[in-house]
N, C-alpha and C positions, 0 to 999 in steps of 0.2 A: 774596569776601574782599579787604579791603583792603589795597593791595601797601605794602610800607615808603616805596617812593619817590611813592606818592600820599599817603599820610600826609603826608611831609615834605612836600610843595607845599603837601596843605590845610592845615596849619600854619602853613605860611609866609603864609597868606593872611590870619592875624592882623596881619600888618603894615600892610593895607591898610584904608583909611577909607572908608567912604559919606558923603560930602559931607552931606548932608541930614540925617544923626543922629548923627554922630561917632562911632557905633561900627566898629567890623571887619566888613567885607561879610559874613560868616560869620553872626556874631550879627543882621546888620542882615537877613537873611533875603534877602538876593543873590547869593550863592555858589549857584552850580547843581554840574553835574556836572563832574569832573574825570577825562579821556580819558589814560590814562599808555600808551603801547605803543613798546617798545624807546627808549627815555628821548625819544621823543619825549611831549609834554603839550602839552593843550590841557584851558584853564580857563573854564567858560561861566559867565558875571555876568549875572543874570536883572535886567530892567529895562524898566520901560514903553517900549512902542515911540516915543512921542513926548518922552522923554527921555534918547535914546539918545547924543545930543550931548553934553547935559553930561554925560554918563559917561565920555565918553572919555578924561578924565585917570585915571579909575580903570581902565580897561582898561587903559591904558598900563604903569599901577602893576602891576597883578596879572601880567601877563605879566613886567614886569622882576623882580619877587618870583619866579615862578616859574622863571626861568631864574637867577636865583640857588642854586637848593637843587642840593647836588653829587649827580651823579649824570644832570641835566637832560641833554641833549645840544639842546635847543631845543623852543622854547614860546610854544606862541602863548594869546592870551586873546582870548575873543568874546563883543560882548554878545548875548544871546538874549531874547525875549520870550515863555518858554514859561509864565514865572509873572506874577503881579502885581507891582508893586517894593514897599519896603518900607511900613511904615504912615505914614500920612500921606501919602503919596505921590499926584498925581492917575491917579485910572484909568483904563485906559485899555478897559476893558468886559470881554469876555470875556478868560480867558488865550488870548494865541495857542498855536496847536500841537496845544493839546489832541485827543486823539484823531487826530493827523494821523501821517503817517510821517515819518522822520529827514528833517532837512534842513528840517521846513517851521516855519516860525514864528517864523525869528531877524531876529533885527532887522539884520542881516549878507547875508541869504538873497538871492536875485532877487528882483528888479522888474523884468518886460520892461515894466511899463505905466509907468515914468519916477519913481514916486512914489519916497519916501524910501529911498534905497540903503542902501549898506555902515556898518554904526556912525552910520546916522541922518542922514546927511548925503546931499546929491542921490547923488551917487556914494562918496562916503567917502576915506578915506587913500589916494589909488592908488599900486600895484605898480610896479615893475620902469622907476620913472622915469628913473632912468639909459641904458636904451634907447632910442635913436633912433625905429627902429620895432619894434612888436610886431606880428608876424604870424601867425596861427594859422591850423592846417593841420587841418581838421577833415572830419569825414565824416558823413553819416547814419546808417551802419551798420560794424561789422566787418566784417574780413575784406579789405577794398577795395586794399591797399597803401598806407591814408593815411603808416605810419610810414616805411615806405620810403621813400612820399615827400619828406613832412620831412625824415629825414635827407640825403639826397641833394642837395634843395633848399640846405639849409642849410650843407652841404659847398662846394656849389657857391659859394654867396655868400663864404664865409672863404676859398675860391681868388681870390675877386675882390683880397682883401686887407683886406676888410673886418673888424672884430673884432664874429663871433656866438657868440650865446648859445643852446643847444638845451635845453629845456624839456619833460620827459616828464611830463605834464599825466596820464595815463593811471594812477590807481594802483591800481587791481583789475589790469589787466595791463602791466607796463610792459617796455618791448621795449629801450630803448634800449642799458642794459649791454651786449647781444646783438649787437645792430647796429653798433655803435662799436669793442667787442672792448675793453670797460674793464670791467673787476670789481673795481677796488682801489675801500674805501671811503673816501670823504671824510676832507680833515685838516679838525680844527677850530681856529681862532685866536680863542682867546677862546669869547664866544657866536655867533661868525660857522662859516658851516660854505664850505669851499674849494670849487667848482666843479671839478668832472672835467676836466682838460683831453685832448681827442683829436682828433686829423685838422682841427688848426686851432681848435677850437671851445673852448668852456665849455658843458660838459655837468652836468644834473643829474637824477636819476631817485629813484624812492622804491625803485627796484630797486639801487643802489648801497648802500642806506640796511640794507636788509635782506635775510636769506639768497634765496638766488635761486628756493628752492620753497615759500619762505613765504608761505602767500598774507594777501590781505589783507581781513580778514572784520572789516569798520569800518563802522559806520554812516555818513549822511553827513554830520554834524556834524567828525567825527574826520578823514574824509576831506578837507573843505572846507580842514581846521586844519594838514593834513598840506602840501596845495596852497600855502595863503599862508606857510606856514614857507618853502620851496622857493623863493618870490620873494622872501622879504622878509627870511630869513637868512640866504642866502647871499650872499658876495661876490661876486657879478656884476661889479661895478667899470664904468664906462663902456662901453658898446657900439652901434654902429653898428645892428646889430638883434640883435632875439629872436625865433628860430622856436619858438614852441610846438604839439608831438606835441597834439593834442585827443584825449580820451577818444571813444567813436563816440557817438553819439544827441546828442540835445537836453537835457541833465538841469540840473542843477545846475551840476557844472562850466563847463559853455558859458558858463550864465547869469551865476556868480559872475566869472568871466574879465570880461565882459565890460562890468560895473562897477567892479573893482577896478583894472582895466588899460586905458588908453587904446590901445587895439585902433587900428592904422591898416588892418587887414584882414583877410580872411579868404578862405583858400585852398582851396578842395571839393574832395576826389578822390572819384570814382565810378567804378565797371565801368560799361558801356554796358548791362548787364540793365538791363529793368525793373524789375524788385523795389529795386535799387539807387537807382536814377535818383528810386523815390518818396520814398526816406528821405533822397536831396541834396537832394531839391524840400524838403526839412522843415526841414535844416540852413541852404538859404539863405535861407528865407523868417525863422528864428529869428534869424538875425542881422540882417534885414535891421529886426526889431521890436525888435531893442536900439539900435538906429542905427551899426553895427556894418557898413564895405563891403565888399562882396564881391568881390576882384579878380577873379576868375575861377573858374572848372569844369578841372580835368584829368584826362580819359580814361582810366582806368588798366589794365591787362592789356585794350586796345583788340583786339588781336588776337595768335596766335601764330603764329611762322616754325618750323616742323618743321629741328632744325639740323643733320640731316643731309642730306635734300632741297630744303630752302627752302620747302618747300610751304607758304600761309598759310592758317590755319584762324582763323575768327573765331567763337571758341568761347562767349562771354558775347554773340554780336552784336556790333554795329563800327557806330558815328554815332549813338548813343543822348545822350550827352551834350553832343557838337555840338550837336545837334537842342535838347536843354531847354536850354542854355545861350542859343540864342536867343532862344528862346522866352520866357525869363524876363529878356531883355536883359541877360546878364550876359557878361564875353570869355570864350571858349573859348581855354583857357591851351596847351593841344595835347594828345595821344595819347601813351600810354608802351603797348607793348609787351608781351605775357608772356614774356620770357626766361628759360632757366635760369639766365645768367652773372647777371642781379640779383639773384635768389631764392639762389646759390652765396655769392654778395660776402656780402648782407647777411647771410647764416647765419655766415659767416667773420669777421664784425666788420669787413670793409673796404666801404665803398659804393661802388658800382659806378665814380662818377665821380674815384674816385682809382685804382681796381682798374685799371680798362681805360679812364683817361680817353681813349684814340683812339674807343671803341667808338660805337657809333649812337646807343645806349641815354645814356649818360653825353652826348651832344651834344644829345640831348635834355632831359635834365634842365636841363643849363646854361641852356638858349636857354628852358627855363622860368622859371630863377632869375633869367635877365635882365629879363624881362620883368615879373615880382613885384616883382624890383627898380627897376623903373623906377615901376612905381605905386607901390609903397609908401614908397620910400624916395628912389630916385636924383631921384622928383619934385620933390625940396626941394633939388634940388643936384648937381654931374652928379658918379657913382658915381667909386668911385675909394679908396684905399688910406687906410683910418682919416679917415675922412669920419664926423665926430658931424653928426647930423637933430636939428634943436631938433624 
């Protein structure tokens, strides 16, 4: 059943022309699906994959059309190549997608092999240009402490005096609200949506956006729509860097990041298990096939100190990711710990390195964030208090 407020978008789509036949992309046989969930909208413009380009002012249109109808709260528009374009139009052979599962077949999608990117262009409109650097903190697997790490990270850097931006890429599960100890939702100015501000940073999550046990059962077309809204309508405003939280695996997210956003890196956390270590071997190898660098490897719950006897147990094993980090020539960033005070902090919404910055743990993190910061960022410039990275 068709809700009131997709009506009014597909409506409003009358306003919008196909270059090539003068009619309303509707009638012109372009309009694909229309994704409406909790006034977020995303509008798919079906269009040959080799004319993705000149579409781009009608993508532009239907998104501005769509964020016009009250009721929007932000909307993105994507071209896809699920169908043929309209008649007369050159073909471009089979439709893409067909038979494939969400996510595949847009003209927006990945390309780790280089060819035609985001909206048909090598890489397309890029993200979050206002950042100095974009650093994402990624994992092969759940579970590992990636988020803890990024926040931490990322804390650490806005102690520098730096102004970051924290980025919950994750939206099947998004942790950040949690971690930060922010639950108020977003103000919106206009069709701009405010950044979280907390413990220094600009934060945003799809977990501010919507109730906290709502899960999110989106294909990846909607999910992709939900990501670029989060870079591309919020006010961000200048920043020195952005850490972004990475979803775990290799999927779409990675991919789509990694052509929308001029990535200056990318941060692995792993456990020292083996099972772990094969699914980092997977994360750095995929970035290393987008041309995407890999600053380093960091160890996480390396090992635990028993806190009442001190006794240490290295319960995942201890030198596993040293060891591939060699091996695959990449720095070994250092070791974090299993602690209860970080697992305590970050359930508390304070991260450890403001919690207990004297602590071992918190001197850890820093002396990683300096280091991240020195390749990614402080390279182009020596680090220091509201420092813009062309």
């Amino acid at each position: 059943m068709v809700s009131g407020l997709e009506a009014a978008v597909r409506s409003a789509m009358a306003g919008v022309r196909d270059p090539a036949t003068g009619r309303d992309i509707a009638s012109a046989g372009l309009l694909g699906g229309i994704a409406v969930r909790d006034g977020m909208v995303q509008v798919e413009i079906a269009v040959p994959r080799e004319r993705a380009r000149e579409y781009e002012a009608v993508r532009a249109a239907a998104e501005a059309a769509a964020r016009a109808v009250p009721g929007v709260r932000a909307a993105t528009a994507v071209l896809t190549a699920h169908r043929g374009g309209p008649a007369g139009a050159p073909s471009s052979g089979p439709a893409q997608g067909q038979g494939q599962g969400p996510g595949h077949g847009h003209a927006h999608g990945p390309n780790p092999g280089g060819g035609p990117g985001p909206q048909g262009g090598p890489r397309g409109a890029m993200l979050l240009q206002e950042a100095g650097a974009v650093i994402a903190v990624a994992s092969g697997k759940g579970g590992v402490g990636k988020s803890t790490t990024a926040v931490n990270l990322a804390v650490s850097l806005a102690q520098k005096g730096l102004r970051i931006g924290l980025l919950d890429a994750d939206i099947y599960g998004p942790s950040l609200p949690m971690m930060l100890g922010a639950n108020e939702r977003p103000r919106t100015d206009g069709n701009r949506i405010m950044p979280v501000e907390a413990w220094g940073l600009k934060a945003m999550s799809i977990g501010f956006l919507v109730d906290q046990e709502q899960p999110m059962i989106w294909r990846g077309p909607m999910v992709m729509g939900a990501l670029e809204q989060m870079m591309s309508q919020v006010e961000w405003g200048p920043l020195d860097a952005m850490v972004i939280d990475m979803p775990p695996g290799t999927g779409d997210a990675q991919l789509t990041l990694s052509q929308r956003v001029a990535l200056r890196g990318a941060v692995i956390v792993s456990t020292p298990q083996d099972v772990a270590l094969l699914d980092a071997r997977r994360g750095i190898r995929m970035f290393e096939k987008v041309s995407v660098p890999v600053l380093g490897l960091v160890e996480n719950m390396s090992y635990f100190c028993c806190p009442n006897c001190n006794h240490r147990s290295d319960v995942f094993g201890h030198g596993g990711a040293r060891a591939e980090a060699e091996r695959l020539g990449v720095e070994f960033l250092g070791e974090l710990p299993l602690t209860l005070s970080i697992r305590e902090h970050a359930d508390a919404g304070r991260p450890v390195v403001l919690a207990a910055p004297e602590s071992h743990e918190a001197g850890l993190y820093r002396s990683i964030a300096d280091r991240v910061w020195a390749k990614a960022g402080g390279a182009r410039g020596t680090a220091g208090p509201r420092i813009v990275v062309d």
